[in-house]
Each structure stands twice: as C-alpha cells, then as structure tokens.
Backbone as XML, in Angstrom:
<?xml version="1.0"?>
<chain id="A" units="angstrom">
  <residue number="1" name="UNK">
    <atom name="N" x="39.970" y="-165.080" z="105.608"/>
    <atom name="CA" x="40.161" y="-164.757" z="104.205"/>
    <atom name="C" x="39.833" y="-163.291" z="104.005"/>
  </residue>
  <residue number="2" name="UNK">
    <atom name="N" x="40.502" y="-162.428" z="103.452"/>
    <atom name="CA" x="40.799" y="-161.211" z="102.857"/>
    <atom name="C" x="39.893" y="-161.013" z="101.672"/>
  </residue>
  <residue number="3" name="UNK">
    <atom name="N" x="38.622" y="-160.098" z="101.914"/>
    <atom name="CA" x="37.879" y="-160.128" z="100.746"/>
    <atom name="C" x="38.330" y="-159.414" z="100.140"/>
  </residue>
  <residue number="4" name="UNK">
    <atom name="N" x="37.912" y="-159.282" z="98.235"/>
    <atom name="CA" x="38.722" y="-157.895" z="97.782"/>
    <atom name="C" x="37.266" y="-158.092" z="96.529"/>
  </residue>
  <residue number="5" name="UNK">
    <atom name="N" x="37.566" y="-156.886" z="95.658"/>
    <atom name="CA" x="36.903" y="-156.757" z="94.058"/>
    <atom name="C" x="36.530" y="-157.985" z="94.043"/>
  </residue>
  <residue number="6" name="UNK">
    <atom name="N" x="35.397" y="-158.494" z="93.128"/>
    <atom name="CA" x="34.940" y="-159.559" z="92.188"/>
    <atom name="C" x="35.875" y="-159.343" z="90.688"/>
  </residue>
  <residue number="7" name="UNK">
    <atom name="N" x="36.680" y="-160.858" z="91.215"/>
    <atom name="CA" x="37.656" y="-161.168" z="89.827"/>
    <atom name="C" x="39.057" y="-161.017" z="90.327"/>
  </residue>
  <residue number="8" name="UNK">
    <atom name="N" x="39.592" y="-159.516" z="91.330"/>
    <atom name="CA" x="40.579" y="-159.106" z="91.594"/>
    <atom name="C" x="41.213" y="-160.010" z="92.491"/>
  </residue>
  <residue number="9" name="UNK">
    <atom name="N" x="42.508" y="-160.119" z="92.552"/>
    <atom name="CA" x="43.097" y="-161.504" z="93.254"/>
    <atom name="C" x="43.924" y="-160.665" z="94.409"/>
  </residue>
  <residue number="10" name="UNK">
    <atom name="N" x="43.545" y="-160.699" z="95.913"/>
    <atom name="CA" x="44.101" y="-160.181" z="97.155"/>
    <atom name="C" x="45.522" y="-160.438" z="96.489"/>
  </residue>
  <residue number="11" name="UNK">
    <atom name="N" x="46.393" y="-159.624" z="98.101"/>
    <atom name="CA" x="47.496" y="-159.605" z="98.029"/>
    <atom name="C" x="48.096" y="-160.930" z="98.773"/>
  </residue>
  <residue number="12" name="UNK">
    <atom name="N" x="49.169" y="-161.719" z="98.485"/>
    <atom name="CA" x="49.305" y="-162.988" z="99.311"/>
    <atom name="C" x="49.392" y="-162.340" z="100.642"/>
  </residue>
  <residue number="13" name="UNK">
    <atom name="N" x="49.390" y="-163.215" z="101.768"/>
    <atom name="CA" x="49.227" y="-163.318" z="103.243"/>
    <atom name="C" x="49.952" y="-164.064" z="103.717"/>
  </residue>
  <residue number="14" name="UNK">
    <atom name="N" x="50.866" y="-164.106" z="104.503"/>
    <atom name="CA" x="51.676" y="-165.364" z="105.488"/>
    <atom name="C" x="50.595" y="-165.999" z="106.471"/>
  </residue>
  <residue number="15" name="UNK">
    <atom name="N" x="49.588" y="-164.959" z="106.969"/>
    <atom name="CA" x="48.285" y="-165.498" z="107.783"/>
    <atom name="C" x="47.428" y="-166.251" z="106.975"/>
  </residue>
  <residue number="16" name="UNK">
    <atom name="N" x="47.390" y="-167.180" z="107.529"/>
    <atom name="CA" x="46.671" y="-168.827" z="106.800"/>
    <atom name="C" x="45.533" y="-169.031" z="107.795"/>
  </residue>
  <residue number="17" name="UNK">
    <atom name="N" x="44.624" y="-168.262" z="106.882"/>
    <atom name="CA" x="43.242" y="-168.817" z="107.829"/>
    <atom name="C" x="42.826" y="-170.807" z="107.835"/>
  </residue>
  <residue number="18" name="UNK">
    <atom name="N" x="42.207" y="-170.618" z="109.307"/>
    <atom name="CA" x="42.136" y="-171.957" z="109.604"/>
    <atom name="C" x="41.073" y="-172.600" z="108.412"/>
  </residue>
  <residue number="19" name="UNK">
    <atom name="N" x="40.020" y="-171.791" z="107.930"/>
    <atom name="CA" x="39.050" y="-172.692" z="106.733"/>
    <atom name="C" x="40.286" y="-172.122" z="105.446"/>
  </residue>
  <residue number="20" name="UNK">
    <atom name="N" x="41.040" y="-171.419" z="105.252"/>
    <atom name="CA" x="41.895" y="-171.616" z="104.173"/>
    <atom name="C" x="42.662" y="-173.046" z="104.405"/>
  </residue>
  <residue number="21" name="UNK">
    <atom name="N" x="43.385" y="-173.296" z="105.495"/>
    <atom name="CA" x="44.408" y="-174.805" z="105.953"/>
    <atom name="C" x="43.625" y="-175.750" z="105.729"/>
  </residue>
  <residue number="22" name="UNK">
    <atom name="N" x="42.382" y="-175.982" z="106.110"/>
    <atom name="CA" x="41.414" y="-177.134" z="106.124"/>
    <atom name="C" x="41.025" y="-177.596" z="104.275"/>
  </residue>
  <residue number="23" name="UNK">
    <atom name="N" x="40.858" y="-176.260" z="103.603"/>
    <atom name="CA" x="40.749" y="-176.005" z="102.304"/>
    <atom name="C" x="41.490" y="-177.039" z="101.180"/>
  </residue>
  <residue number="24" name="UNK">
    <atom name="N" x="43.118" y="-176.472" z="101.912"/>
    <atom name="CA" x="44.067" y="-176.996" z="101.088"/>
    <atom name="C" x="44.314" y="-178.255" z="101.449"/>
  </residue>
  <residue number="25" name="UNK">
    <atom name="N" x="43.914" y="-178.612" z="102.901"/>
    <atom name="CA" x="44.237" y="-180.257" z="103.639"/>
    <atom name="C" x="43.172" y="-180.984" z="102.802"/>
  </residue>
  <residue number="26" name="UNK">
    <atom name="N" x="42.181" y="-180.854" z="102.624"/>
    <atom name="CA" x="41.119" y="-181.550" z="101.808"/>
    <atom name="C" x="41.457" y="-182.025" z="100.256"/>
  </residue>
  <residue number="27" name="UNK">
    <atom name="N" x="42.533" y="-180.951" z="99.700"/>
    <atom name="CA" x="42.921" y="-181.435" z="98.177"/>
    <atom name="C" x="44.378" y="-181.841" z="98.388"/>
  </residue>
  <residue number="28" name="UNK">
    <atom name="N" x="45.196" y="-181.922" z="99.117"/>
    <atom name="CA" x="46.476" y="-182.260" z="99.203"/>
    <atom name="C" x="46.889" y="-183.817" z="98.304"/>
  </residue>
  <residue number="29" name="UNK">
    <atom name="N" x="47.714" y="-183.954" z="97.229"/>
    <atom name="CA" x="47.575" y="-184.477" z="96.278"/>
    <atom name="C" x="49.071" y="-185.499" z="97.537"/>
  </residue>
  <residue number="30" name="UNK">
    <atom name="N" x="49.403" y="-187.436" z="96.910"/>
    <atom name="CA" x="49.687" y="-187.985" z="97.517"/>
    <atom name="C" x="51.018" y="-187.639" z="97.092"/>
  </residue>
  <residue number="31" name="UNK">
    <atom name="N" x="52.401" y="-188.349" z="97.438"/>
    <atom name="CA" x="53.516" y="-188.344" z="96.946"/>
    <atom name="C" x="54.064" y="-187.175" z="97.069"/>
  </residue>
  <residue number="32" name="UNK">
    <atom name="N" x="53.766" y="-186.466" z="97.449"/>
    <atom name="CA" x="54.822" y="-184.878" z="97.877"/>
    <atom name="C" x="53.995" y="-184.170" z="98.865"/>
  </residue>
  <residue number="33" name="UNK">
    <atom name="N" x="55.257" y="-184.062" z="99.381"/>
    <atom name="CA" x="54.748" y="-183.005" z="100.764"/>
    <atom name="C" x="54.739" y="-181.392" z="100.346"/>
  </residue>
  <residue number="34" name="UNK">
    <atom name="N" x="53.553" y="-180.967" z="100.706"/>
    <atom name="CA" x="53.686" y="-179.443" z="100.317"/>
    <atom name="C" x="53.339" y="-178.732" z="101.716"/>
  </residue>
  <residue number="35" name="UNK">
    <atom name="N" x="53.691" y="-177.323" z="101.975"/>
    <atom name="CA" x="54.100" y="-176.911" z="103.012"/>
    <atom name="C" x="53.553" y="-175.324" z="102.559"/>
  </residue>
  <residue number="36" name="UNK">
    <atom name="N" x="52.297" y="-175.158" z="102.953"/>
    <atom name="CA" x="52.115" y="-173.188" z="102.709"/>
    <atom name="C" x="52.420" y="-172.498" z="103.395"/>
  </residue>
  <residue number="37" name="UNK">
    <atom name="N" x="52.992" y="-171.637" z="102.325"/>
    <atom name="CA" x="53.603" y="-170.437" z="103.379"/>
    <atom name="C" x="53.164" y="-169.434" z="102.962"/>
  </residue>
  <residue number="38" name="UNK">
    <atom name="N" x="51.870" y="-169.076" z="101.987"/>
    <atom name="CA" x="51.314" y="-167.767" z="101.678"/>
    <atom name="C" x="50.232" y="-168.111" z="100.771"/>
  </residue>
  <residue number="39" name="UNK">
    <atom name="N" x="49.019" y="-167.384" z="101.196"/>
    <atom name="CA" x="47.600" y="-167.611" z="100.199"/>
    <atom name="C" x="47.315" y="-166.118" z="100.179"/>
  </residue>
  <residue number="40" name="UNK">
    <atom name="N" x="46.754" y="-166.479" z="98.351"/>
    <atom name="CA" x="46.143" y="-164.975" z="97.751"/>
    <atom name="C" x="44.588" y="-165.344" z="97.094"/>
  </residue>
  <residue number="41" name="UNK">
    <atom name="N" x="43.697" y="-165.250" z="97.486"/>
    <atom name="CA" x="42.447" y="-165.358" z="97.265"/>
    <atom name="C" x="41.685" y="-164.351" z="95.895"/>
  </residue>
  <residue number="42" name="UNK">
    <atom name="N" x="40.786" y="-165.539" z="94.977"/>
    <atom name="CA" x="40.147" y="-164.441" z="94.288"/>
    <atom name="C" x="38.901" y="-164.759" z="94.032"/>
  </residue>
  <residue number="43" name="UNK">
    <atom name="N" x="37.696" y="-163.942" z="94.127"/>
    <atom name="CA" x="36.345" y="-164.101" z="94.480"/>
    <atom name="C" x="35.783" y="-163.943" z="92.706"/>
  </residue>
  <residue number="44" name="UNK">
    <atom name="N" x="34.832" y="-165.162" z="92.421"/>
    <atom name="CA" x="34.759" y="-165.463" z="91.001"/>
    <atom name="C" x="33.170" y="-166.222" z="91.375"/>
  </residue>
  <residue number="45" name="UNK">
    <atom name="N" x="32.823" y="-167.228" z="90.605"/>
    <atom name="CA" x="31.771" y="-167.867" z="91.209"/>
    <atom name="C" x="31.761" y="-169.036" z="92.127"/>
  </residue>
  <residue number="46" name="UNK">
    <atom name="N" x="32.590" y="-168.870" z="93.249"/>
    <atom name="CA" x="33.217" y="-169.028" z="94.071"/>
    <atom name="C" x="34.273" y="-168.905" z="94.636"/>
  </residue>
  <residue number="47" name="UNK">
    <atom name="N" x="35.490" y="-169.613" z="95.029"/>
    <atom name="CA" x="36.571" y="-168.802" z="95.459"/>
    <atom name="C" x="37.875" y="-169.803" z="94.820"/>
  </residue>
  <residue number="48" name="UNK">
    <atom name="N" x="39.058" y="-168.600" z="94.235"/>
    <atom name="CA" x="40.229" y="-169.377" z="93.659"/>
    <atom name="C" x="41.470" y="-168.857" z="94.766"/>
  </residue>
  <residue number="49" name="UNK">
    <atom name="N" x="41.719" y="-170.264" z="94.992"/>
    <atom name="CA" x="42.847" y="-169.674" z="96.428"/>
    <atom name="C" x="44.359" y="-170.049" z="95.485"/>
  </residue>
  <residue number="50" name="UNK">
    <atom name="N" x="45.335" y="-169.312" z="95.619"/>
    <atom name="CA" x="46.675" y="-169.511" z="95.238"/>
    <atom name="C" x="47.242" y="-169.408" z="96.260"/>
  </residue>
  <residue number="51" name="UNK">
    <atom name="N" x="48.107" y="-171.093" z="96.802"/>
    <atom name="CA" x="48.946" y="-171.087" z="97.817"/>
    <atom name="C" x="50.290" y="-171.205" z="97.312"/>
  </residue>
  <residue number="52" name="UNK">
    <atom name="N" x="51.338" y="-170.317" z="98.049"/>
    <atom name="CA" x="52.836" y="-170.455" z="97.937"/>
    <atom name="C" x="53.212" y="-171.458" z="98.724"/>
  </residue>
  <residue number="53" name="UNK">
    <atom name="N" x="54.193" y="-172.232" z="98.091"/>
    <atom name="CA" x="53.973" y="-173.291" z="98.924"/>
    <atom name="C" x="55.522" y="-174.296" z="98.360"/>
  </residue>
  <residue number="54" name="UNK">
    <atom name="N" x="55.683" y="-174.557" z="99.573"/>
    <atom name="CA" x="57.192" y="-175.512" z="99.691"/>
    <atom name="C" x="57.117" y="-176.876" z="99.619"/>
  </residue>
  <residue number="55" name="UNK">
    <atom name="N" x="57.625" y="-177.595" z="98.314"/>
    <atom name="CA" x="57.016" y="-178.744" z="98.297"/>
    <atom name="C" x="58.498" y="-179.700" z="97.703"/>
  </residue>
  <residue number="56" name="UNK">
    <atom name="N" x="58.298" y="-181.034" z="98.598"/>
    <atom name="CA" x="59.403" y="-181.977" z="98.253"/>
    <atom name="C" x="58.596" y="-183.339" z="98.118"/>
  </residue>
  <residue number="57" name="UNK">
    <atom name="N" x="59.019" y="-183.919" z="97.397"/>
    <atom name="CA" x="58.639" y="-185.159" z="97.007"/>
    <atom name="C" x="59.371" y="-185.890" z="97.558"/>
  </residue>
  <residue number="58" name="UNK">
    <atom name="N" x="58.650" y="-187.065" z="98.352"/>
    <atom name="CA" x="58.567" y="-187.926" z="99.041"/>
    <atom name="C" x="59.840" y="-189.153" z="98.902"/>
  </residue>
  <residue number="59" name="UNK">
    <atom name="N" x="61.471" y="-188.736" z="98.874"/>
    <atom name="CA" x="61.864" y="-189.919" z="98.783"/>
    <atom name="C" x="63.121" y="-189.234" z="99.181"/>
  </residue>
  <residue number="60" name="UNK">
    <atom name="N" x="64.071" y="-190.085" z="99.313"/>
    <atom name="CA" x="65.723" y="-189.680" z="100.032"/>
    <atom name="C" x="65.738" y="-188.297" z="98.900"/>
  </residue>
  <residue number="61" name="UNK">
    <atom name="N" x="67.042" y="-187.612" z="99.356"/>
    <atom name="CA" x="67.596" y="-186.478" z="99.137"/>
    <atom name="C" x="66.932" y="-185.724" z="97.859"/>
  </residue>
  <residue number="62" name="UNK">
    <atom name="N" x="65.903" y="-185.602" z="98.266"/>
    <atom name="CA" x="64.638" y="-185.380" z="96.860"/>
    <atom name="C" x="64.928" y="-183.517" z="97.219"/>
  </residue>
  <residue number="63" name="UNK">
    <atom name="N" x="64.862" y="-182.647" z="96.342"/>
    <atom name="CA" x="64.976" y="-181.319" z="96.404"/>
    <atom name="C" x="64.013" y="-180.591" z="96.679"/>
  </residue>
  <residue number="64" name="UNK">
    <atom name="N" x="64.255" y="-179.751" z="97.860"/>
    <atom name="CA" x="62.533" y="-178.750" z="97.834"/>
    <atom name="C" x="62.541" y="-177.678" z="96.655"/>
  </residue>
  <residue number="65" name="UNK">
    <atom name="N" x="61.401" y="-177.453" z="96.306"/>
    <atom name="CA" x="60.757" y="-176.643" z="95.044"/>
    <atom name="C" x="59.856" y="-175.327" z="95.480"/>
  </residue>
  <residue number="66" name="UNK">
    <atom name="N" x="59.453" y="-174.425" z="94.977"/>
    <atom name="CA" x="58.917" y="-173.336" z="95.330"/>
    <atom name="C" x="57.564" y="-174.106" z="94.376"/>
  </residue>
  <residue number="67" name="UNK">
    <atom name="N" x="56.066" y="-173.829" z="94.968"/>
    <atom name="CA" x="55.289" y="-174.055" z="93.497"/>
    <atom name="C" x="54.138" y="-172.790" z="94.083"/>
  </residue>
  <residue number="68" name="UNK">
    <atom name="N" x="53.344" y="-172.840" z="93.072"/>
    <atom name="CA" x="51.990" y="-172.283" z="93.314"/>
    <atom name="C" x="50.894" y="-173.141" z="93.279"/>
  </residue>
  <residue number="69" name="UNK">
    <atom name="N" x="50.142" y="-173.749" z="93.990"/>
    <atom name="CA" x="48.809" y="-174.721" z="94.161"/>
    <atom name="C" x="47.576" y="-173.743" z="94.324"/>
  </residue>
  <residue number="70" name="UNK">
    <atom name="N" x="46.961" y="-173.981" z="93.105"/>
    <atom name="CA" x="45.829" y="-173.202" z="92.825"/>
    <atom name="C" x="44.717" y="-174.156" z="92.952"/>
  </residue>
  <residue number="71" name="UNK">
    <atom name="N" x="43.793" y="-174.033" z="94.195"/>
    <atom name="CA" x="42.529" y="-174.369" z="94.650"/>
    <atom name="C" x="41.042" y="-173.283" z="94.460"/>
  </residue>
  <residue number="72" name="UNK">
    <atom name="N" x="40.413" y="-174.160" z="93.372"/>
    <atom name="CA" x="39.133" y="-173.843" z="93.021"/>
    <atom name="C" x="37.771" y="-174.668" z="94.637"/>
  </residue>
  <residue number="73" name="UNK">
    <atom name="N" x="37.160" y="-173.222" z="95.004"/>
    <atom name="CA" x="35.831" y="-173.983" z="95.778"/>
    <atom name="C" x="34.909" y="-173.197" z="95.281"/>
  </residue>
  <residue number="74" name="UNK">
    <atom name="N" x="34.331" y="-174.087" z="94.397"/>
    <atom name="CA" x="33.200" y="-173.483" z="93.990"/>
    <atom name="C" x="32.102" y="-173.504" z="95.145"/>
  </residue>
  <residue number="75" name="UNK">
    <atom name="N" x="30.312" y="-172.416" z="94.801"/>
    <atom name="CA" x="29.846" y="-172.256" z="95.432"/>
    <atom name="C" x="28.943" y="-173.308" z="96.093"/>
  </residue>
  <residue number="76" name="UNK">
    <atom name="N" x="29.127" y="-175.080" z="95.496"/>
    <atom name="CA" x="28.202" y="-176.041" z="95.952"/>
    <atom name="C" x="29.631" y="-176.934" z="95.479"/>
  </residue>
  <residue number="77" name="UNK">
    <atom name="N" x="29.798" y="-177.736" z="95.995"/>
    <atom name="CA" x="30.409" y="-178.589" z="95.766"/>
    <atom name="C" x="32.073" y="-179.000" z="96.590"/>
  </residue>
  <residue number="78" name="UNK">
    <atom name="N" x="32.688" y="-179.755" z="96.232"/>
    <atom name="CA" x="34.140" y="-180.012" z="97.044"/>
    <atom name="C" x="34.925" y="-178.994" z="96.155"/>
  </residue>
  <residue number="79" name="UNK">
    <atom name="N" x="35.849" y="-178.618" z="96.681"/>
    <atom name="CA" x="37.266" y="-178.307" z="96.295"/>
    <atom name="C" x="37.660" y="-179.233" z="95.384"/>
  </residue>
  <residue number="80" name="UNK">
    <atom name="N" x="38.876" y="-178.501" z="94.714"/>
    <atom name="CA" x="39.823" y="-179.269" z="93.690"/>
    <atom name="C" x="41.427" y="-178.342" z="93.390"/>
  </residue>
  <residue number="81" name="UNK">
    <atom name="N" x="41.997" y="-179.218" z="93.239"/>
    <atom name="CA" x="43.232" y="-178.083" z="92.572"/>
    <atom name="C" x="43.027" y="-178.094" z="91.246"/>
  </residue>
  <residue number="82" name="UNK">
    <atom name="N" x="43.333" y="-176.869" z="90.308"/>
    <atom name="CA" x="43.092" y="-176.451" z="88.894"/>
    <atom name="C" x="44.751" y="-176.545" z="88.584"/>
  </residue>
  <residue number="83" name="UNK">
    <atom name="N" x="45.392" y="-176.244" z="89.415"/>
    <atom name="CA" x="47.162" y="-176.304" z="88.887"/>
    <atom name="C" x="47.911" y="-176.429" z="89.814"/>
  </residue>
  <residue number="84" name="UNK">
    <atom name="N" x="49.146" y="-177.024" z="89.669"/>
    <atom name="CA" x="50.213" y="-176.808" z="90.392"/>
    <atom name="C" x="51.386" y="-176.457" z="89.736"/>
  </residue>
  <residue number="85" name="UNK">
    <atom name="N" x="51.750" y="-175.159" z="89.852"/>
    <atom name="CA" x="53.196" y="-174.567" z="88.809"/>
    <atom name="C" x="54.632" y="-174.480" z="89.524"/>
  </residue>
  <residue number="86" name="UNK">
    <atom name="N" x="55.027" y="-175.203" z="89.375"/>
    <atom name="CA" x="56.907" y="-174.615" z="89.990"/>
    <atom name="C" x="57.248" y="-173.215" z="89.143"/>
  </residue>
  <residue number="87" name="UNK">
    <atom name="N" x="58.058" y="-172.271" z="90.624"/>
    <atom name="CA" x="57.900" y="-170.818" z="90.509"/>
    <atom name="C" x="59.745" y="-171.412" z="90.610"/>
  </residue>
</chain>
C-alpha cells in the first residue's frame, strides 16, 4: 500500500498488494463476482481503500459492469464495504 497525506486519496495502482487482496477477499459481498483491477487508498482513522473493479452477477448472459467498491478498515476492528457505485 502506497502511503500518501492524511485525508488525501493515492493515485489508483494496477499493483494489488497481497494485504490489499486479502482486504477485499474478507468483504466480498455473495451473488456477483467482482474482479480488481485497481486500488486507491486513503489514510483517515484508519484506511479507505477504493477498488476498480469488474463485476458480473452471477447468472447466464448477465453483463459485466465497471463499479467502485469502497472498503473501510478501521484501526480495531473487521473491514466492511461503505459503497459499491457503477462507474
């Protein structure tokens, strides 16, 4: 992970650190497959990760989508996603 400013949100990355992958494998929501292909990190009172990310829902000729999956880890506790936006 790419540190930057407190508050300021890095530039996205195609390099997917292995505790970033593990990050997002831990909140991966059921019924659609999502697929990252770029995280931008921002240091707050803990850390807000925004993954780019290729995601199709789980059924015949279902359409892939561009979204953004925004993962909150705060400084004690599990992960969570705060949003998921189609871009």
């Amino acid at each position: 992970m790419e540190t930057g400013r407190t508050g300021g949100w890095t530039p996205y990355s195609t390099t997917i650190s292995k505790e970033a992958m593990d990050l997002f494998n831990k909140t991966k929501p059921i019924g659609v497959n999502y697929t990252p292909l770029a995280v931008a990190t921002q240091v707050v009172n803990g850390t807000n990760y925004r993954f780019f990310c290729n995601s199709h829902v789980v059924y015949p000729d279902a359409p892939n989508d561009a979204v953004i999956t925004q993962i909150y880890q705060p400084l004690n506790g599990d992960p969570h996603i705060t949003s998921i936006t189609k871009v």
